[in-house]
C-alpha positions as CSV (number, residue, x, y, z in Angstrom):
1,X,-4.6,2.0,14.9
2,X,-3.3,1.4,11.2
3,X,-6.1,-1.6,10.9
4,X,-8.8,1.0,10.7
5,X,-7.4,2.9,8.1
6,X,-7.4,1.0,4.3
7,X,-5.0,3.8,3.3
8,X,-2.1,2.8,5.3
9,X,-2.2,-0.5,3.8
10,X,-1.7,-1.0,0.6
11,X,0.6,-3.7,-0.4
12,X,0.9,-5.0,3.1
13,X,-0.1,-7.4,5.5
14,X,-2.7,-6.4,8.6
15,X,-3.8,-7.5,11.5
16,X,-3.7,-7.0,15.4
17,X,-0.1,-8.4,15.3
18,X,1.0,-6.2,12.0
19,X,-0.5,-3.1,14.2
20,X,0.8,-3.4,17.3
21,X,4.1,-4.2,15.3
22,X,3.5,-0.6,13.4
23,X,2.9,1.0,17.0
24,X,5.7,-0.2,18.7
25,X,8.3,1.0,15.7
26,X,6.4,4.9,15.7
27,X,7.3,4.6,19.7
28,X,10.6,3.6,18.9
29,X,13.5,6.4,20.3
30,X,16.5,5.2,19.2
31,X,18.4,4.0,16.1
32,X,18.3,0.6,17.5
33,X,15.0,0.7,19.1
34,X,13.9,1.4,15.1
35,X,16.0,-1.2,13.9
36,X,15.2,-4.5,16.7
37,X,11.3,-3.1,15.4
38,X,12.1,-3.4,11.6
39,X,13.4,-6.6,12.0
40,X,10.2,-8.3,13.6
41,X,8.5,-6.2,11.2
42,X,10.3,-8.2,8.1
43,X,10.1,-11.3,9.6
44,X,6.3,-10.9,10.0
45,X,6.2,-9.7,6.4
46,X,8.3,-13.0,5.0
47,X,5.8,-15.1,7.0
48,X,2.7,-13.2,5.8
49,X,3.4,-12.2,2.4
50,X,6.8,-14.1,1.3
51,X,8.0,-12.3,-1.9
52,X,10.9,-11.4,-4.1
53,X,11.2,-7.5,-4.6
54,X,13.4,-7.5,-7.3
55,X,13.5,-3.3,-7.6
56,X,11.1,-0.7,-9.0
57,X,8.8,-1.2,-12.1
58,X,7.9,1.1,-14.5
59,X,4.1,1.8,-14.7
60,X,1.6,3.4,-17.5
61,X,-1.7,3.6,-17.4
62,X,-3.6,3.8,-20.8
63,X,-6.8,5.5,-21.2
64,X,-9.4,6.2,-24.2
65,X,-9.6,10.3,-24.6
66,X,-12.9,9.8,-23.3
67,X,-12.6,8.6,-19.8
68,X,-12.3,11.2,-17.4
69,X,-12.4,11.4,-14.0
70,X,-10.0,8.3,-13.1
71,X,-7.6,8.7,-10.7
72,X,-4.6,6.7,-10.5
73,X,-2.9,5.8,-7.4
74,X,0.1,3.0,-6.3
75,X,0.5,0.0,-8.0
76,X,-1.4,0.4,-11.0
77,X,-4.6,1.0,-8.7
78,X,-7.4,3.7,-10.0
79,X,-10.1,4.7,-8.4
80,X,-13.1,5.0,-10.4
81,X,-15.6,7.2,-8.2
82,X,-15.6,10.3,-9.9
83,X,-15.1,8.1,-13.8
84,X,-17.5,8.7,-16.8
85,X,-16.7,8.4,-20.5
86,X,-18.0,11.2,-22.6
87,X,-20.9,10.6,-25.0
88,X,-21.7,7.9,-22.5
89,X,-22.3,4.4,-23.6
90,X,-19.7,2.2,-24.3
């Protein structure tokens, strides 16, 4: 389900177990039902990817005048298909 698609993941953990983990809470009817999901889901998470989220960070990407065509996206991640510099070159 979320496995196949790279977009879902970013700065998480996959796998069958993370999936069927992400299935089960979008099934999930009730408050609880949400909440008894989130917690397996966290505790997968510490197992998988232990970490200290200490709050948001600010972010800025810097580019030259010439560089077009870079698209940021979360966590300081750019995609570069559509990049060029003008003049070419270096």
């Amino acid at each position: 389900m979320f496995l196949r698609d790279p977009d879902l993941t970013v700065g998480m953990a996959t796998g069958a177990e993370t999936d069927a983990l992400l299935g089960d809470l979008k099934r999930a009817e009730t408050p609880d039902e949400r909440a008894a999901v989130l917690d397996e889901v966290r505790a997968r998470w510490n197992d998988q990817v232990p970490a200290l989220v200490h709050g948001p960070t600010g972010e800025v990407l810097v580019w030259s005048d010439r560089i077009h065509g870079v698209t940021d996206t979360a966590n300081s991640m750019v995609l570069l298909d559509d990049a060029r510099i003008d003049g070419g070159g270096r």
